[in-house]
N, C-alpha and C positions, 0 to 999 in steps of 0.2 A: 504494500500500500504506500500509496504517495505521500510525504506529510506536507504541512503549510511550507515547510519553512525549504523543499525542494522545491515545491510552486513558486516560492515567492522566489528561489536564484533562478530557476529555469524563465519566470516572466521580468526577471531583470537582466537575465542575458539574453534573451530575446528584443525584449525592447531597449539595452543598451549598447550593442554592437552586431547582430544579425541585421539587422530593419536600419542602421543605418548606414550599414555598411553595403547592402543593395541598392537602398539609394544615392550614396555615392556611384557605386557602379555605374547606373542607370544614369545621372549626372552625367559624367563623366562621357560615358555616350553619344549625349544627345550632342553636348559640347562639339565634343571631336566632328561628329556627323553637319553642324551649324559651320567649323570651319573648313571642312572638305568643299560644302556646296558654294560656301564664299570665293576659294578659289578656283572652282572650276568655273565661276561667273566670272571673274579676274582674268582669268585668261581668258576667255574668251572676247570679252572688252578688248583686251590688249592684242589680241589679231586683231579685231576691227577696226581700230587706231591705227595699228600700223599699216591695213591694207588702204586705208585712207590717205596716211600718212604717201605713202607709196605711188597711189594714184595724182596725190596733187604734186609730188617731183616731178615723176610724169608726164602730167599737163603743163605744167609748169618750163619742161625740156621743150614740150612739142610746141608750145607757144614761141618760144626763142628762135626755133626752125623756122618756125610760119610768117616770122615779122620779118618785112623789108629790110632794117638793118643790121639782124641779126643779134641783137641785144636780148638780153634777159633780165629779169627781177633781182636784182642783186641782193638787195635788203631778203627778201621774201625766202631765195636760197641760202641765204645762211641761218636762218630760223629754219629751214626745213633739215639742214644738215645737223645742227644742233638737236635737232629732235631724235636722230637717230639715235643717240647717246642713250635716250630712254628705254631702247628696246636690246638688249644685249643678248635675249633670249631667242633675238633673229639676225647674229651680228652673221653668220657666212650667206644668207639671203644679201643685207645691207652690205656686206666687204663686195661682192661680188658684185653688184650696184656700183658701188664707188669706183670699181676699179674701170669700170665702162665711163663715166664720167670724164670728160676732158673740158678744165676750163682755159680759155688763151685772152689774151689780153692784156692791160696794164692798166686801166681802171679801178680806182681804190674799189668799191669793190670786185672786181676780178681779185686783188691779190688778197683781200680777205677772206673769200671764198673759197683761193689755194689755202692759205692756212687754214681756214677749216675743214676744210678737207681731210688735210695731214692728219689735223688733232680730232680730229672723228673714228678714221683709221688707225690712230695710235692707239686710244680708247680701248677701241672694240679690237687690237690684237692684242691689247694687254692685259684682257682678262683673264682668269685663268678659265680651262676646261670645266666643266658641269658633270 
């Protein structure tokens, strides 16, 4: 026969480390589960950005082809180059980009567009591997 005084440890270690130690579990869980689906949202943002990203170069290149004298947005490509900087998680897509790139001129900005160029490229070879 059971007495009071096993009821009473068996309903104190029940209610003070069984029960709350499931709900930590279950905690613990849900947690994990709530930061998984944030970053699969995260990434998926961050292709769309960068395909963005990507397409206004682009337009951007193909506009400079199309005008009479052959000028481009200076201001405009070094913000777009700079932008690269953010996506490291697609630097051999972007090196590969950059490497097609050719700016010529002597235009302040032309030569600062060379340098950003360089330090874009530096960047993104000087990260380490993933």
């Amino acid at each position: 026969m059971v007495t009071t005084f096993e009821w009473t440890a068996i309903g104190l270690i029940t209610v003070g480390m069984v029960i709350p130690f499931w709900i930590m579990v279950i905690l613990t869980i849900i947690v994990v589960e709530q930061g998984r689906r944030k970053d699969v949202a995260k990434r998926v943002t961050y292709v769309h950005e960068y395909a963005k990203l990507m397409k206004a170069m682009g337009d951007l290149l193909e506009s400079s082809k199309s005008s009479s004298d052959g000028k481009f947005n200076g201001p405009t490509m070094v913000v777009y180059l700079r932008e690269f900087k953010e996506y490291p998680q697609y630097r051999d897509a972007t090196l590969l980009f950059l490497e097609s790139l050719t700016i010529t001129g002597s235009a302040r900005f032309d030569d600062i567009c060379k340098v950003e160029l360089k330090n874009v490229e530096a960047h993104l070879l000087g990260l380490k591997d993933e």
